[in-house]
N, C-alpha and C positions, 0 to 999 in steps of 0.2 A: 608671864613674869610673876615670881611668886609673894606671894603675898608677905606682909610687914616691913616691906621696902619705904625709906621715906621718900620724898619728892626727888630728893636729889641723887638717891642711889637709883631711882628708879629710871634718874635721866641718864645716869653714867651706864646702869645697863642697856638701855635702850640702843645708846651712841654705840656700843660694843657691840652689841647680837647685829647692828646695820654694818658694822667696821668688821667683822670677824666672823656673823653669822653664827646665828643659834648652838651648831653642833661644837663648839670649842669656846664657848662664852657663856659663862657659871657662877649668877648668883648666888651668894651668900652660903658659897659649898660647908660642907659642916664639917669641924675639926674635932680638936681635943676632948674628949668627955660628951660630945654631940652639940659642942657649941657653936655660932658663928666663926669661921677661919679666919674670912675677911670679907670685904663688900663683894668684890668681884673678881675673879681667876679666869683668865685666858692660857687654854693650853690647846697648841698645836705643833707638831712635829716637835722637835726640842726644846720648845720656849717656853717659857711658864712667866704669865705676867701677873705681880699681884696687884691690885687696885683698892686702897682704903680711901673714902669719902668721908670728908667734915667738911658741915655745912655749920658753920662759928660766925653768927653778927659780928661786926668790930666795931667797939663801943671806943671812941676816940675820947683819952680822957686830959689829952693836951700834955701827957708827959710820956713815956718811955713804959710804964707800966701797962696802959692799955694793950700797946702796942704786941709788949712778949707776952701778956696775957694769952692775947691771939695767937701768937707763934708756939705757944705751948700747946694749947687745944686743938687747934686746926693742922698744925705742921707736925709736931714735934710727938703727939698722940697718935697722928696717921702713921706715921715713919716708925711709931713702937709697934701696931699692930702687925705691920707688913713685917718686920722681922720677926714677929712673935710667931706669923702665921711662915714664915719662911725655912723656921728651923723646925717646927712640925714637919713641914713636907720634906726637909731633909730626909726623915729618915721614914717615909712614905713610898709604898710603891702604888698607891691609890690614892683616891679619896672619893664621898660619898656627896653627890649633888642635893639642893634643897627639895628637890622633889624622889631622892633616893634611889638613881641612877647612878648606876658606879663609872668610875671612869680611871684610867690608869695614865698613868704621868709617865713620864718618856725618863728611859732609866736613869739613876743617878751621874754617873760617869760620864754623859754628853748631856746632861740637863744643864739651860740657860736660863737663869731667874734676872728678872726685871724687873722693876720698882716704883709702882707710880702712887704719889699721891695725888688726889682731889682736893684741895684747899680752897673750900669755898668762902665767900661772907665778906672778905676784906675790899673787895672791887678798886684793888689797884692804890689804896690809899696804905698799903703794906706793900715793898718789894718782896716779891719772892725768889727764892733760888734755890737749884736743884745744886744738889752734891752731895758727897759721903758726910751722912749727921751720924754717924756713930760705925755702924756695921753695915755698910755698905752704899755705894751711891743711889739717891730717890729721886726721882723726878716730881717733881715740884709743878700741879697746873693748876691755875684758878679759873673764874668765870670763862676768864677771852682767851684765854691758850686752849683749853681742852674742846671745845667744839671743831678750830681748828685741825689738832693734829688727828685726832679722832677722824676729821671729814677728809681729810687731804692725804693722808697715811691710811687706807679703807682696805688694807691687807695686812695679813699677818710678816710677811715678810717687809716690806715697805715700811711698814711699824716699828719693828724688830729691828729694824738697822738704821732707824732715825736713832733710839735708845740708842743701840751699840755706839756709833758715831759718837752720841753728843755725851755717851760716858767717858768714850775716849779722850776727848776734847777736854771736858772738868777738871779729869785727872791730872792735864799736865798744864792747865792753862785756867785762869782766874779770870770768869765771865761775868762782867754785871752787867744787867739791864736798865737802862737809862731811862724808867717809863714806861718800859713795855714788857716783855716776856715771852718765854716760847715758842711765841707764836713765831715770833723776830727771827730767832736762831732756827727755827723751821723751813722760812723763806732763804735766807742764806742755803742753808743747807740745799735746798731743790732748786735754787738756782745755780749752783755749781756739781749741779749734774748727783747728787745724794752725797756729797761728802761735805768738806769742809778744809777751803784754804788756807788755815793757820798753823802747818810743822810748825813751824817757829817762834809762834807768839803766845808768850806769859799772861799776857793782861790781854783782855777784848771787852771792850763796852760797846753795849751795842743796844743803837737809836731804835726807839720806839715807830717810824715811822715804814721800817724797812717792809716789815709783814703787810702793811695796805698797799706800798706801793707795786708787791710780787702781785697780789692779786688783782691788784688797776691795768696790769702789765697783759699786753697782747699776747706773749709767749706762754702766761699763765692761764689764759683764754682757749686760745689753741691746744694749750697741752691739755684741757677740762676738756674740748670737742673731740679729740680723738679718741680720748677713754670710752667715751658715753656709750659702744657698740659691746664695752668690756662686760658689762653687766650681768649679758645674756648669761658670761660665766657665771657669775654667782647666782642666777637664777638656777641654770645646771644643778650646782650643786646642790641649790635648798632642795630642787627637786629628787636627788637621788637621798638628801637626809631628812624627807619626808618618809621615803621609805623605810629609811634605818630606824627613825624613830617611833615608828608605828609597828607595823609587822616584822620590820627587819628584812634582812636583804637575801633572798634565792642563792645557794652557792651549788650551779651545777654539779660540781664536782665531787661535795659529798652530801649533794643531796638535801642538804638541811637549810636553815634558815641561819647567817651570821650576823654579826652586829660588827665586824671587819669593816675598819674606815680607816683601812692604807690607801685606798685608790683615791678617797676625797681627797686625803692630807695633801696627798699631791695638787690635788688639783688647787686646795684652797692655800700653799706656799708659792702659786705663783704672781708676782707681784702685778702691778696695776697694767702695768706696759703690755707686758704679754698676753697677758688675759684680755687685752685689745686685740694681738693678734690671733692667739686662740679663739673667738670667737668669730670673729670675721671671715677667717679661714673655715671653719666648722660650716656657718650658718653658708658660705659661698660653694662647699662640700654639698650642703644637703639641698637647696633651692637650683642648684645649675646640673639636671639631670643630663646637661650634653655634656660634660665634662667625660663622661662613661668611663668612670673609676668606679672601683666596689671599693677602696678604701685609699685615704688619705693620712700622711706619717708628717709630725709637728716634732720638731725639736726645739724643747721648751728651756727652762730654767730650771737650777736644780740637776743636771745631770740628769735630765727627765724627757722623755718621748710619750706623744701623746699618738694613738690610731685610732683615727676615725672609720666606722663602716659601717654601711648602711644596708639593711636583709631585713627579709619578711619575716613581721611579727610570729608569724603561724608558725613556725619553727624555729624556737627559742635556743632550743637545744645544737641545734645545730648550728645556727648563728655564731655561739658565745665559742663553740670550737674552734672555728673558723676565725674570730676575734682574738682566741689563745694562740692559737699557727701562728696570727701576722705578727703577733708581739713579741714571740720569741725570735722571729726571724728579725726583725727590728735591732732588735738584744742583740745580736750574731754578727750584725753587720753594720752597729755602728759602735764603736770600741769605748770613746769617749758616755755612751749612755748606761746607766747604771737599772734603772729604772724604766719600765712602760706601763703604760696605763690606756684599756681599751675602751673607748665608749661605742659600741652598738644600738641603732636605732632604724625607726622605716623611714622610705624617706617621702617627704610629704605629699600627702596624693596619691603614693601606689599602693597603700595596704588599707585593708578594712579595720582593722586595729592599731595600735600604737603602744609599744615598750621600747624603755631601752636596758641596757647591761651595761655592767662595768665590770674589766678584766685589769687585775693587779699583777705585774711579774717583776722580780726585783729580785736579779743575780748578780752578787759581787766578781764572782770568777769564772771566765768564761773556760767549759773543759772541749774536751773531743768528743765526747759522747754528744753536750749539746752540739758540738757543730755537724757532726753525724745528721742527728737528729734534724737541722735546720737544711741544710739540702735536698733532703728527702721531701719538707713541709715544702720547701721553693717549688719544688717539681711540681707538686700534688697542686698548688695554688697558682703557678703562673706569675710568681709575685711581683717581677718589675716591668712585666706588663698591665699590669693592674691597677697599681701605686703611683700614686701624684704624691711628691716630697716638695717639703716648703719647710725653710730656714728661719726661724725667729731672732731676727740678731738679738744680740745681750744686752746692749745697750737700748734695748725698748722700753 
């Protein structure tokens, strides 16, 4: 965590690199002239969230001036920097992190900007509320909202479409909190499966008590037990963005060392559900040697296929081609998958070493040469005698 962070930026980063994970979560990236941008920049696949942090006492001075005193400093200064730092990145094909790692932002043309403020100090004796304060909609969290969505939204996509949703909603419907905050319209929202039942309705106030009772609730219990196996993913990936961030990543193919984090992206867009089944699947892949598959195909979210295989470390090289074959064959024959992503590893107990690899392949149009080329890999590999397939519904 880099240094001259104060207490509070340093909590908001903290909550993020555990929500989003080190490799797309960027303190205090440096803008204009080599100044601060903002507190904090999340960017993964298309998203770019920006996060400014004030942490403002409110001094109660028993009339209305205390009151916007606060709403200027804490709200109304956050929501300037995040635009300030939003029209920078407009015309950004990078930016530079605080430790001076470059990092490139996902082109302007499908780029989704996101808006959070941190409005600390007032502890609920200020309402607050998110919506368009000038140049675009800001989400609005203090003390008791932002632990919340931060711990219960613990993915980039899950994240990303709580925002979308509840920009939706602002837009056409006039929300006040009766008490409470975010957290409230959070709970609603996961308990109607990630959306929100109100096409029709103008006005919504909504009870401060709704968020305690999601999480008193048995179905909120259960839904936290089943996650808890999902982890192992994001363990996965810190562990392949240990490599990226140190030595950087072995790219068979031409030999050299890349800093290529398309295969992560994927992995780290998949939302909390799946990444329950993606592991569980993996880890039941690697532990049940009678299963006798050399590799297992997940179809995941995202228009995304994941293949798992398991081969001896001692031949890496030959491994990771092998890991190329199934992916493309995957590609070939399943029309709806855009995307594959291959993880290679030994499986535990049978090698005297231990790596893994990750294969990236990501074709829009599928021609005749590759399918040419994909009957030929079937033959040479055996492929669906080999391959255990397992379906991740959507709804996970």
């Amino acid at each position: 965590m880099p240094e001259g962070l104060n207490e509070s930026e340093k909590f908001v980063t903290g909550i993020s690199e555990r929500a989003f994970l080190r490799l797309w979560t960027h303190p205090n990236p440096v803008g204009k002239k080599g100044k601060e941008l903002c507190d904090c920049l999340i960017v993964c696949g298309n998203h770019v969230v920006i996060i400014s942090v004030k942490d403002i006492k409110y001094k109660d001075t028993g009339d209305a001036a205390g009151r916007n005193r606060w709403i200027k400093t804490a709200i109304d200064k956050s929501a300037s920097q995040i635009w300030g730092a939003e029209r920078w990145l407009t015309l950004a094909q990078s930016f530079t992190r605080h430790d001076g790692r470059q990092v490139d932002l996902p082109p302007i043309d499908c780029r989704v900007i996101h808006r959070i403020s941190v409005s600390l100090g007032a502890k609920r004796q200020i309402a607050t509320k998110s919506g368009d304060l000038g140049y675009g909609t800001v989400h609005v969290c203090d003390e008791f909202s932002l632990g919340a969505i931060f711990s219960l939204l613990d993915t980039v996509t899950d994240f990303v479409g709580f925002l979308s949703e509840t920009e939706s909603l602002i837009s056409r419907a006039n929300v006040i909190f009766s008490g409470g905050g975010l957290e409230d319209l959070l709970a609603i929202y996961l308990q109607n499966n990630y959306s929100f039942p109100f096409e029709d309705t103008d006005l919504l106030i909504i009870d401060d008590t709704i968020f305690k009772g999601f999480i008193d609730s048995d179905n909120y219990k259960a839904q936290q037990k089943s996650f808890k196996p999902s982890y192992f993913w994001d363990n996965l990936i810190e562990h392949f963005t240990n490599d990226l961030l140190t030595d950087g990543m072995f790219d068979y193919c031409t030999k050299e060392v890349t800093s290529n984090q398309l295969a992560l992206i994927q992995m780290a867009i998949q939302p909390r559900g799946h990444r329950a089944n993606l592991s569980e699947s993996f880890v039941e892949f690697l532990e049940k040697p009678e299963l006798k598959v050399a590799s297992r195909v997940i179809l995941a979210d995202q228009d995304t296929a994941f293949v798992f295989l398991v081969g001896d470390s001692s031949d890496r090289e030959t491994r990771v081609k092998e890991l190329g074959m199934r992916c493309l064959v995957v590609r070939g024959r399943l029309p709806s998958v855009r995307v594959v992503v291959g993880i290679a590893t030994d499986r535990p107990g049978e090698s005297k070493g231990h790596s893994s690899d990750l294969v990236y392949i990501d074709i829009p149009d599928w021609t005749d040469e590759y399918e040419q080329e994909v009957q030929t890999i079937q033959k040479m590999l055996g492929y669906f005698e080999n391959a255990a397939w397992n379906k991740i519904s959507t709804n996970a």
